[in-house]
NUVO-265218 format. One record per residue (C-alpha): x, y negated, z; residue number from 1; residue in one letter. Coordinates in pm, whole numbers, plus 50000, padded with zeros to 5 digits. Each point is the difference from the previous one (the first is absolute). Layout:
! NUVO-265218
+-------+-------+-------+------+------+
|    px |    py |    pz | kemi | roro |
+-------+-------+-------+------+------+
|     X |     Y |     Z |  NUM |    A |
...
+-------+-------+-------+------+------+
END
This chain:
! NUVO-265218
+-------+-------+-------+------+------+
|    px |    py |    pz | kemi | roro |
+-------+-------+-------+------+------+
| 50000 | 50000 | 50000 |    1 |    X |
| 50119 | 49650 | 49893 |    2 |    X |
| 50163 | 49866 | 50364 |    3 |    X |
| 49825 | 49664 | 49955 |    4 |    X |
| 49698 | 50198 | 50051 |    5 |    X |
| 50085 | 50195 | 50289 |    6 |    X |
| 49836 | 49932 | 50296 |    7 |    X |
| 50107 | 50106 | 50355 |    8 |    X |
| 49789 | 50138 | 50271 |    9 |    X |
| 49707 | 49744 | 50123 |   10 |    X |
| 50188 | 49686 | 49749 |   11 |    X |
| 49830 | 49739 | 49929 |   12 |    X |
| 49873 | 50005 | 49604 |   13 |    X |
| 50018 | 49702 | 49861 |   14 |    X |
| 49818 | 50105 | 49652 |   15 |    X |
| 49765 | 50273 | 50147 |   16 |    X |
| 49901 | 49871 | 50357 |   17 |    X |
| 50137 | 49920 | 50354 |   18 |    X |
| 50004 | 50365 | 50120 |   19 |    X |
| 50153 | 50039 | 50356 |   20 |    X |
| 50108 | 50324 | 50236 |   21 |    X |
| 49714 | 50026 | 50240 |   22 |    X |
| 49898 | 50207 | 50325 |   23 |    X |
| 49792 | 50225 | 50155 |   24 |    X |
| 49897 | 50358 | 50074 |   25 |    X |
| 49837 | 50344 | 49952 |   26 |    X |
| 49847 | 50284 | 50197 |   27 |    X |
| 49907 | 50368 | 49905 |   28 |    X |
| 49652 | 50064 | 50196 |   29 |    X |
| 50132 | 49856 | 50293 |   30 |    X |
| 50403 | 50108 | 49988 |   31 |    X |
| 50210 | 49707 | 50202 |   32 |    X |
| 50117 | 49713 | 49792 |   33 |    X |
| 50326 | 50020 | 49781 |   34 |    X |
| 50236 | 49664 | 49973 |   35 |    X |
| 50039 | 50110 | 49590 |   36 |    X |
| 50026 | 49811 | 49664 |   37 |    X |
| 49796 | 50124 | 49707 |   38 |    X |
| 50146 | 49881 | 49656 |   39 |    X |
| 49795 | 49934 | 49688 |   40 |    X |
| 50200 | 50017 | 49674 |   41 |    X |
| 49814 | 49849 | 49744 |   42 |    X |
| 50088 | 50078 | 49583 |   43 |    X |
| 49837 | 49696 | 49785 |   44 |    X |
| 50109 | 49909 | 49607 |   45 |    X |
| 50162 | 49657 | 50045 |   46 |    X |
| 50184 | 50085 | 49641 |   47 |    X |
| 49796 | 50215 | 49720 |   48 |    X |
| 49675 | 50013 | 49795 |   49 |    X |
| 49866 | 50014 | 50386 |   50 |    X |
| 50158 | 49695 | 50104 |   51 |    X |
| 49750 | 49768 | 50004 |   52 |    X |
| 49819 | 50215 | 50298 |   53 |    X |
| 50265 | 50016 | 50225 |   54 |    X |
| 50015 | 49696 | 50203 |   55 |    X |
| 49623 | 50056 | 50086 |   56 |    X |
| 50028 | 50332 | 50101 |   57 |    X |
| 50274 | 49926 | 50189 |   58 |    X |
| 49881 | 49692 | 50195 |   59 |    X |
| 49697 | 50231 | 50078 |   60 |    X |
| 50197 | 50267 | 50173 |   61 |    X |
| 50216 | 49717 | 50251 |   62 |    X |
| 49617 | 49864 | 50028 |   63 |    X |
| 49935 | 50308 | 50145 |   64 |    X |
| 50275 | 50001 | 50260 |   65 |    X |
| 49942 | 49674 | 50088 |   66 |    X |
| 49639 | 50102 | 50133 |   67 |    X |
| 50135 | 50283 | 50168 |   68 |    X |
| 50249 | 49869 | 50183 |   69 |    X |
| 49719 | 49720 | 50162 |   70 |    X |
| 49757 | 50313 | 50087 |   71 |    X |
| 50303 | 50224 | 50124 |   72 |    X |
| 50134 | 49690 | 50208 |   73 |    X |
| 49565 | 49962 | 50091 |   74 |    X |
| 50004 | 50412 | 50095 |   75 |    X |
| 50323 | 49967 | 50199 |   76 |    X |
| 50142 | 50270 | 49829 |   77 |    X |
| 50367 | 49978 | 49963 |   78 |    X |
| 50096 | 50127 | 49676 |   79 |    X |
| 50197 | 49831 | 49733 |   80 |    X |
| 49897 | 49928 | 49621 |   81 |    X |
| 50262 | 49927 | 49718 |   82 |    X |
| 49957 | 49978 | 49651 |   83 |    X |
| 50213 | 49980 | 49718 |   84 |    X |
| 49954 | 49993 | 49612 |   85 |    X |
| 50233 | 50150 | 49699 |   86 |    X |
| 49899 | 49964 | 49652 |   87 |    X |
| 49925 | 50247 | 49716 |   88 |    X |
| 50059 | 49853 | 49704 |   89 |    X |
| 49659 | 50142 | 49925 |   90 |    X |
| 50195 | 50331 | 49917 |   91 |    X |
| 49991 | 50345 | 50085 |   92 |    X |
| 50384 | 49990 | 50100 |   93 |    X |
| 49966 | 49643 | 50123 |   94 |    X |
| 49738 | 50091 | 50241 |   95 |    X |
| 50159 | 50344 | 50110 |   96 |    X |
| 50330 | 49767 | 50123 |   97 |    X |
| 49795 | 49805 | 50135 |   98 |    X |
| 49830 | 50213 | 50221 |   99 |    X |
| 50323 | 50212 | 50086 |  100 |    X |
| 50171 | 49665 | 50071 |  101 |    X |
| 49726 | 49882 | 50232 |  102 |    X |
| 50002 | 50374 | 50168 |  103 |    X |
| 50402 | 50021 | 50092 |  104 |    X |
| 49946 | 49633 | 50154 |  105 |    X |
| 49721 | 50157 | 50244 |  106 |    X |
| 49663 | 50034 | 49855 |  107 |    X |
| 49729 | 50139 | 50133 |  108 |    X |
| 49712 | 49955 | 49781 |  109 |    X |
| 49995 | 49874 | 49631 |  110 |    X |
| 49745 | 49802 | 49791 |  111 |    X |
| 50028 | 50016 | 49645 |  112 |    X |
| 50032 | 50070 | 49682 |  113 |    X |
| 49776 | 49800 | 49806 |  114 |    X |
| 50000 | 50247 | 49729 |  115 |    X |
| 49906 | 50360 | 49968 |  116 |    X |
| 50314 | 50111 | 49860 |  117 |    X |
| 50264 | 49792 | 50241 |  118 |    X |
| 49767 | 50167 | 50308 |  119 |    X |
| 50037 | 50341 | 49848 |  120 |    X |
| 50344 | 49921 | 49995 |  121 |    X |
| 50022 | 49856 | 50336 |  122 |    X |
| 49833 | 50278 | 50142 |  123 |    X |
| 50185 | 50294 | 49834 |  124 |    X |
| 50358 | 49867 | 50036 |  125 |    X |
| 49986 | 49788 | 50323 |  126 |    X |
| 49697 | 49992 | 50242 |  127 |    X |
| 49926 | 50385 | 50000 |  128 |    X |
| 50336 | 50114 | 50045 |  129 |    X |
| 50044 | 49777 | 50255 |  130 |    X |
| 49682 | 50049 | 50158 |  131 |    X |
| 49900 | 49663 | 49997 |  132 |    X |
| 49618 | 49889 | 49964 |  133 |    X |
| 49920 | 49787 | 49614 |  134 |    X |
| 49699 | 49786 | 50008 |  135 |    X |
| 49938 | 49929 | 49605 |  136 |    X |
| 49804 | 49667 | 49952 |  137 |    X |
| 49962 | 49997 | 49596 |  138 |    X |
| 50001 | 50357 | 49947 |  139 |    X |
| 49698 | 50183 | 49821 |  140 |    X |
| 50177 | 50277 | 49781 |  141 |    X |
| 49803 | 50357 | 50056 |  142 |    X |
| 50368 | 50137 | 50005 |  143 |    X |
| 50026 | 49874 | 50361 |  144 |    X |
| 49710 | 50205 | 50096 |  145 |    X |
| 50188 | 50283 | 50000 |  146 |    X |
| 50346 | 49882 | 50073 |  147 |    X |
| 50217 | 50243 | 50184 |  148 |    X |
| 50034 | 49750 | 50259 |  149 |    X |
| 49952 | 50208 | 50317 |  150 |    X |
| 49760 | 49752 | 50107 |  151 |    X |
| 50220 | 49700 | 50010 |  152 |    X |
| 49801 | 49804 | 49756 |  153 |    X |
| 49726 | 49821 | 49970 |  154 |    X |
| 49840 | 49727 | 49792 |  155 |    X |
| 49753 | 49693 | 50068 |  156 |    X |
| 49914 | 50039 | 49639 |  157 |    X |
| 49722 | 50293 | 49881 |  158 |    X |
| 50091 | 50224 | 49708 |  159 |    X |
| 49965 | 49900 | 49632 |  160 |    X |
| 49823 | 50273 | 49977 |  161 |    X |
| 49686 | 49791 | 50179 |  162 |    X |
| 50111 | 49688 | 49775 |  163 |    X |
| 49976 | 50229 | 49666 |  164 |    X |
| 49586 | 50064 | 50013 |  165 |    X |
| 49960 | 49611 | 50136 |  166 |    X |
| 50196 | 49807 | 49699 |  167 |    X |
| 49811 | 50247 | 49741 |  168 |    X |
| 49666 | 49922 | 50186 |  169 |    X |
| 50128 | 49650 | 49971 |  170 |    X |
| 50074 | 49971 | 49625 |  171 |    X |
| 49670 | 50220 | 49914 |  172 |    X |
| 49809 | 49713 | 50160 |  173 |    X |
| 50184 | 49709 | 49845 |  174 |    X |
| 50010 | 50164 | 49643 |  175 |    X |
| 49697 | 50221 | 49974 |  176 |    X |
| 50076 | 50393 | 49897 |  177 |    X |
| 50129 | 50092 | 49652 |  178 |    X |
| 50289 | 49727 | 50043 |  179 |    X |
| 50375 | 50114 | 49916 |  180 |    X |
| 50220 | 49925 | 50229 |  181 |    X |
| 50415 | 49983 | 49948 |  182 |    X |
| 50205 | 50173 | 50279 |  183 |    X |
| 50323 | 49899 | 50085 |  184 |    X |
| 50249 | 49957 | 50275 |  185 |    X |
| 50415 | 50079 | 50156 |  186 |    X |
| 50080 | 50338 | 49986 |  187 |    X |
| 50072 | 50063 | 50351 |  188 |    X |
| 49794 | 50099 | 50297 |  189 |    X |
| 49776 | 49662 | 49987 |  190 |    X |
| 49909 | 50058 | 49630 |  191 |    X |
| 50000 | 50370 | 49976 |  192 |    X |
| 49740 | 50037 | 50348 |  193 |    X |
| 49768 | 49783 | 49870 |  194 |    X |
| 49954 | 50063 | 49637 |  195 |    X |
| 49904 | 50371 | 49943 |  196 |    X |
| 49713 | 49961 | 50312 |  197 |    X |
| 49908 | 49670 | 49812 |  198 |    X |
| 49997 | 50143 | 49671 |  199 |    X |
| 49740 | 50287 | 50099 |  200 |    X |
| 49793 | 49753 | 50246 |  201 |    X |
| 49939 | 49789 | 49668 |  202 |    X |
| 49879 | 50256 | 49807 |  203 |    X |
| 49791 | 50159 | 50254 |  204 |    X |
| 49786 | 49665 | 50030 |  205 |    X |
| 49966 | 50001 | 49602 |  206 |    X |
| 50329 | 49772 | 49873 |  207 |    X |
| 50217 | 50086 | 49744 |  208 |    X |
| 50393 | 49987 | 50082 |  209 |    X |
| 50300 | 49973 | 49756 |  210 |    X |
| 50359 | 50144 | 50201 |  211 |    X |
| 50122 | 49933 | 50240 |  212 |    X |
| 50329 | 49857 | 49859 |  213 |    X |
| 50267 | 50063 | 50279 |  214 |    X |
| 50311 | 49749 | 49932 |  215 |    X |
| 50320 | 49943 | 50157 |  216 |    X |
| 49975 | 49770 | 50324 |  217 |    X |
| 50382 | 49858 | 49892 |  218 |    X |
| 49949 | 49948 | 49658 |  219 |    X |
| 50128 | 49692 | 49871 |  220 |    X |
| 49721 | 49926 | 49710 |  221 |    X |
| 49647 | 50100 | 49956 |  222 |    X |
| 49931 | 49950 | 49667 |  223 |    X |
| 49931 | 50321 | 49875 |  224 |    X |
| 49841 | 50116 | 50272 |  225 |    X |
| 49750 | 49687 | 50006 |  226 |    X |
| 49900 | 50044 | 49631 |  227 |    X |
| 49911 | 50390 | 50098 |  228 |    X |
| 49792 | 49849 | 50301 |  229 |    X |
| 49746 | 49763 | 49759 |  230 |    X |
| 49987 | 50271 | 49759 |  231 |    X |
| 49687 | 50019 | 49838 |  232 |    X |
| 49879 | 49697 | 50162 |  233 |    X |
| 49825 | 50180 | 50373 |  234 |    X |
| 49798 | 49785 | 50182 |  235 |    X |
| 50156 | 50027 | 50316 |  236 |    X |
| 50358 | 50055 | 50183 |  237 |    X |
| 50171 | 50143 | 50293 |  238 |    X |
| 50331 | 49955 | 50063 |  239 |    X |
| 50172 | 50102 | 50304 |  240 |    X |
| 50296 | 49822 | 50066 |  241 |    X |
| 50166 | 49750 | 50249 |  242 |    X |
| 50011 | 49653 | 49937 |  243 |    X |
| 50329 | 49948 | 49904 |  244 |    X |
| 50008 | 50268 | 49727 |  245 |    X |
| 49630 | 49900 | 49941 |  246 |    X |
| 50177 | 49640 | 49879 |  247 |    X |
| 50192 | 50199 | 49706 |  248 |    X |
| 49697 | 50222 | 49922 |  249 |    X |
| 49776 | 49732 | 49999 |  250 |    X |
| 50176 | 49761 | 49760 |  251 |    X |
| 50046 | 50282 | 49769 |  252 |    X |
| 49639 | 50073 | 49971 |  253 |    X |
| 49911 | 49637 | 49964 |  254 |    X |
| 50282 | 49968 | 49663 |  255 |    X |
| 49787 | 50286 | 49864 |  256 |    X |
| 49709 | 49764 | 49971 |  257 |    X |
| 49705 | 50245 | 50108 |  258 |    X |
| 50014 | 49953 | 50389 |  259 |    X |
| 49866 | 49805 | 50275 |  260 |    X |
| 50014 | 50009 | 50360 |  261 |    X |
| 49581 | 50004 | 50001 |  262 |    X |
| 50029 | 50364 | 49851 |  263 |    X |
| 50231 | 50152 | 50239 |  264 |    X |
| 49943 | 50180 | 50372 |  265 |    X |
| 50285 | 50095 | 50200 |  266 |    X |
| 50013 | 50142 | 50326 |  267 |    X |
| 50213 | 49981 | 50342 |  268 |    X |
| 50154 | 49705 | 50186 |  269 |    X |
| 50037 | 49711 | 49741 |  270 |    X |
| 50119 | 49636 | 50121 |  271 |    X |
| 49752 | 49750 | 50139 |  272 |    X |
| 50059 | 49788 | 49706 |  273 |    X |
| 50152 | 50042 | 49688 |  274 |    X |
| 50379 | 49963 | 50033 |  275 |    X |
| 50182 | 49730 | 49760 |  276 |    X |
| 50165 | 50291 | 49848 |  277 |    X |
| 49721 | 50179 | 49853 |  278 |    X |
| 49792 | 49831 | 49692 |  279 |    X |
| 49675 | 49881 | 50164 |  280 |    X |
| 49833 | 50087 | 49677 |  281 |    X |
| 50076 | 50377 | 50052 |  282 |    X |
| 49851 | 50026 | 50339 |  283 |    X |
| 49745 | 49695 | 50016 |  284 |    X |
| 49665 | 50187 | 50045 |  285 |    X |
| 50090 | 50323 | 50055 |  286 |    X |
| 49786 | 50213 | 50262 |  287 |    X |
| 50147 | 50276 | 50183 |  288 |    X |
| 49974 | 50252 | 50355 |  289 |    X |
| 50266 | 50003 | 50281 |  290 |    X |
| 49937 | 50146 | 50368 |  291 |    X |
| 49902 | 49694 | 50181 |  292 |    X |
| 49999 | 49825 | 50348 |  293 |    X |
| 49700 | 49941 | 50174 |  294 |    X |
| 49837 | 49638 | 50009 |  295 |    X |
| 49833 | 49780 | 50229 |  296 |    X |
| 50075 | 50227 | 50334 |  297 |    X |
| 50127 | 49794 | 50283 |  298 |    X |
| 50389 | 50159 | 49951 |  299 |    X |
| 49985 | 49970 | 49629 |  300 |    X |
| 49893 | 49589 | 50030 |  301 |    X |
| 50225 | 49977 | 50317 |  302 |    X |
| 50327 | 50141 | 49774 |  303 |    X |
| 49944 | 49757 | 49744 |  304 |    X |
| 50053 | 49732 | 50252 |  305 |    X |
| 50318 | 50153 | 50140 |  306 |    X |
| 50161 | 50049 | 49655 |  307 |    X |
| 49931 | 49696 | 49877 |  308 |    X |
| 50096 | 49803 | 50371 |  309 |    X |
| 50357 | 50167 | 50008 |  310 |    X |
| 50289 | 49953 | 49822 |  311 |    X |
| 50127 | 50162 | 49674 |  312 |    X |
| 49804 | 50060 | 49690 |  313 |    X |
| 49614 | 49875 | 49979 |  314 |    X |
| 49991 | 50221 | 49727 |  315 |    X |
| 49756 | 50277 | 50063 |  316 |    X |
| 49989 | 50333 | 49782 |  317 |    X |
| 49789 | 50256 | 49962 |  318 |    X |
| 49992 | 50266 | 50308 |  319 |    X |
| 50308 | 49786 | 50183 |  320 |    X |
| 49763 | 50101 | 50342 |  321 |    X |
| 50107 | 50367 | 49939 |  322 |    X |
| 50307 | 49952 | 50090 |  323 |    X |
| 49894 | 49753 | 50278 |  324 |    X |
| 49785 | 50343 | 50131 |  325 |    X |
| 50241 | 50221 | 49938 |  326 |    X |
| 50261 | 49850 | 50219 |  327 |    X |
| 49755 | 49959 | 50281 |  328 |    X |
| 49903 | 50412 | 49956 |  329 |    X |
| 50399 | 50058 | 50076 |  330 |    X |
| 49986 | 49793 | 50261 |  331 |    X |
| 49664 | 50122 | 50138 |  332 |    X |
| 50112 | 50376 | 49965 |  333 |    X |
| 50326 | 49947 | 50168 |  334 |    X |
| 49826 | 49859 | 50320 |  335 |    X |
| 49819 | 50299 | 50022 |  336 |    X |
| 50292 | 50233 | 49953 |  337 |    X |
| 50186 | 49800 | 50275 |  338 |    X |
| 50301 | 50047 | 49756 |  339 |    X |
| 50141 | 49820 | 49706 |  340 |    X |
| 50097 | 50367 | 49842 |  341 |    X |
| 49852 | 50098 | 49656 |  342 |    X |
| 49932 | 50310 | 50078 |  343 |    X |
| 49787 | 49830 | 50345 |  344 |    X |
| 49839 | 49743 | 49804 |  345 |    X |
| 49877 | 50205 | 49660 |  346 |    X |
| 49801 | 50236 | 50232 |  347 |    X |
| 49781 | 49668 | 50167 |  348 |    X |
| 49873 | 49809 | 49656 |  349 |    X |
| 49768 | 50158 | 49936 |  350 |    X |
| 49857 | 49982 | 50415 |  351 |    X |
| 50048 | 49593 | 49913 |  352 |    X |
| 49915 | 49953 | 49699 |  353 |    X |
| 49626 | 50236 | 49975 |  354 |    X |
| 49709 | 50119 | 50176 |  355 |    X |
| 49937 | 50098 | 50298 |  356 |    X |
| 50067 | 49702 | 50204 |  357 |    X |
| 49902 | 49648 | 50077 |  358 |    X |
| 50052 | 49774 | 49724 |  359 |    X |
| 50244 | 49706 | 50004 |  360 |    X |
| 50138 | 49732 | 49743 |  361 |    X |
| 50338 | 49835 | 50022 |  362 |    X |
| 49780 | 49691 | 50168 |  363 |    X |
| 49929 | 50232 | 50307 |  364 |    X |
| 50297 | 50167 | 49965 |  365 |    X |
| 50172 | 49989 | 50389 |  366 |    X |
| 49665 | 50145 | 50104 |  367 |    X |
| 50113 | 50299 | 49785 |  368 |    X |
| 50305 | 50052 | 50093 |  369 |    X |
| 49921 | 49985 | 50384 |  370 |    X |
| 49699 | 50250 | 49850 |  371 |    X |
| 50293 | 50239 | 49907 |  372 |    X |
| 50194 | 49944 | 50321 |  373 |    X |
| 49722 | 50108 | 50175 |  374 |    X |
| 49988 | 50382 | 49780 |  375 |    X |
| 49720 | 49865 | 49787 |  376 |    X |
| 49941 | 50064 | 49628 |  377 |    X |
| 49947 | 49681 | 49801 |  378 |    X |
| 49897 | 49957 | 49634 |  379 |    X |
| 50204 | 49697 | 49809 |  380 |    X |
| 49769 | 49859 | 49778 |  381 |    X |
| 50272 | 49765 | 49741 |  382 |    X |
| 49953 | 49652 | 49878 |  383 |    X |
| 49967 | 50209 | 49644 |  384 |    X |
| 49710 | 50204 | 50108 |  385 |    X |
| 49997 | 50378 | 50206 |  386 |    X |
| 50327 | 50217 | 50006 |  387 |    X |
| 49920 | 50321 | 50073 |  388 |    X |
| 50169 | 50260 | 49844 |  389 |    X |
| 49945 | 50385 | 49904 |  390 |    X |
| 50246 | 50281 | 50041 |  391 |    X |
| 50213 | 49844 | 49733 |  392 |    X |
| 50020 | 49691 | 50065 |  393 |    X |
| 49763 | 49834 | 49766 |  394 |    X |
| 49704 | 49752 | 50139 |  395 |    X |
| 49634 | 50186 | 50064 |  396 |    X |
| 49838 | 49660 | 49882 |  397 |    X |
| 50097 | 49753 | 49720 |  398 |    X |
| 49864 | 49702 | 49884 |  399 |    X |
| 50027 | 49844 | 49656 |  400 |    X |
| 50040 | 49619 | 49850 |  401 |    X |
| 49870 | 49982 | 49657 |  402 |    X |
| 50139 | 49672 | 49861 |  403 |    X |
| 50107 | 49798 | 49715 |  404 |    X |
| 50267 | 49734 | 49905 |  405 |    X |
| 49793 | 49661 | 49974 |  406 |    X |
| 50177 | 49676 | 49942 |  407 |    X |
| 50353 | 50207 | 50082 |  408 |    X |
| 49884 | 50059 | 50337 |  409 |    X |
| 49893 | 50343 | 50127 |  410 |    X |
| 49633 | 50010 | 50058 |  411 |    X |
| 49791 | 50324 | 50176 |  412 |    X |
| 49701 | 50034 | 49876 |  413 |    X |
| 49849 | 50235 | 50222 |  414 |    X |
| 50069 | 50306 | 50284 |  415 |    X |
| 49977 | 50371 | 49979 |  416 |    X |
| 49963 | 50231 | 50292 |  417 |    X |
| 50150 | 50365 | 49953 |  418 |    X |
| 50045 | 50265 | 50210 |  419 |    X |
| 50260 | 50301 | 49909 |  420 |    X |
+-------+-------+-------+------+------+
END
């Protein structure tokens, strides 16, 4: 990782947030308190296609231990929080450095990646070995599902499989049946998940599909590949991609002369607005699905104060509260291990984080810890929505944002409700 962007243990952050080591404590059904410190290692793309996410997801996680450390201080529980952050480059080797590097320097928990393919990576050549718990904020590739993880990780983001069935619902209803529809996306886990279980929940609901044409994420032109997209003139897209890729894909299809941003649906976390870097007219108007946060509950409203009242980015992007969640479930599940061990802490998330138990949002949150102090079960309920997960790892309950691009600014249009 690039030195000026390492960050030591509880630093202050000048372009993320003011992020500080903090105290408190734990218990395990009653056990006598521990003086310990639990560390939070936290992998974000502050280089890459991802890059543009980063500082948001970041600033969400120190958010997180700045709340804690008030409700541990409020508990009188005396165990310590540190956090630090390493960056991924938004790759697959990038991210597994970055996790191993934040793992020999002590940690005991990590959030991140904020792709499919730089978790798998995480999880297969750092966190599992190591037996470290992985907390995946942006991750919706059915490949996790069944991950040989040994139960060490866990997402805040449902399957694509769910997302598959509610885009094609989506495009049915915007198009009527009988519509073509081009296919097209990275070849990698992102692309490759989504596609086939799109393709078939398209034509199940009566549309007709053309590919899916899998291209190379690194590719350095898109010409070719653009003209084969807008082949025989469909009248609708999807392209799954990241926005910085997106940028050359996008001006490629607009040279061809047949494309439009009002024709295309795309799927996963996209940026709030339209970044300067991608033509507005290839993403102005375009609708798509991504797992979203809850709105309008008392924690949801009461985050969007605290980002936007501390320091570091104002920028918000889609799902940044997972990570914000996910960092309180560490902390949460090592309180009720009474340890800052992986091995202690991957066996209580899923006590903290789902029923039974009293429910508790980070806004009540020294009132849950002093629950678990006293050998209680609680049931987190995250500024993003429910996180309780199954057997492997994956949420029981998801809700979905269908939105669109409107004046370059990301608008939702309305909420879906699923349960897995």
């Amino acid at each position: 990782m690039n030195g000026r962007r390492a960050m030591r243990w509880g630093a202050v952050v000048s372009v993320v947030a003011v992020l500080a080591a903090v105290a408190g404590g734990s218990t395990a059904r009653g056990a006598a308190q521990e003086d310990y410190t639990l560390r939070i290692g936290v992998v974000v793309p502050f280089t890459g296609v991802q890059a543009v996410f980063g500082p948001a997801y970041a600033k969400a996680a120190g958010l997180a231990v700045q709340q804690a450390k008030a409700a541990l201080a409020r508990a009188g529980v005396d165990v310590k929080l540190q956090i630090e952050y390493a960056d991924t480059n938004t790759t697959p080797e990038g991210s597994v450095n970055a996790a191993r590097k934040l793992i020999s320097k002590g940690a005991d928990c990590i959030l991140g990646g904020l792709t499919s393919g730089n978790s798998i990576a995480i999880a297969q050549a750092a966190t599992v070995p190591a037996q470290i718990p992985q907390i995946g904020p942006n991750n919706s590739s059915p490949a996790l599902t069944d991950l040989k993880d040994n139960g060490y990780f866990f997402r805040t983001m449902p399957s694509d499989t769910l997302q598959a069935p509610i885009l094609a619902r989506l495009i049915r209803q915007e198009l009527g049946a009988g519509k073509t529809i081009s296919l097209a996306g990275r070849n990698d886990s992102f692309g490759t998940g989504l596609l086939p279980p799109l393709k078939r929940a398209l034509e199940k609901v009566g549309m007709k599909t053309q590919g899916p044409l899998l291209y190379d994420p690194t590719a350095t032109s898109y010409n070719s590949e653009a003209e084969d997209i807008v082949k025989g003139n469909p009248d609708a897209y999807v392209i799954l991609d990241f926005p910085a890729n997106y940028a050359k894909v996008g001006s490629a299809l607009l040279r061809t002369g047949k494309f439009n941003g009002r024709k295309l649906f795309v799927a996963g976390g996209w940026p709030s607005t339209i970044p300067d870097f991608i033509p507005a007219a290839s993403l102005e108007g375009a609708r798509g699905t991504v797992a979203g946060s809850v709105t309008g509950t008392k924690a949801a409203n009461a985050f969007d104060k605290l980002f936007a009242s501390k320091p570091g980015t104002k920028q918000r992007q889609t799902l940044d509260s997972n990570n914000f969640d996910g960092a309180m479930i560490c902390i949460l599940a090592s309180v009720a291990a009474n340890s800052s061990k992986g091995s202690d802490i991957v066996k209580q998330i899923r006590r903290v984080a789902s029923v039974p138990g009293r429910t508790y949002t980070y806004l009540n949150l020294a009132a849950a810890i002093k629950a678990l102090k006293a050998g209680k079960d609680i049931n987190y309920e995250g500024v993003g929505g429910p996180v309780d997960f199954d057997e492997n790892g994956d949420l029981t309950a998801a809700r979905y944002n269908v939105y669109t691009y409107k004046d370059g600014k990301q608008a939702v249009i309305r909420q879906l409700r699923i349960r897995t």
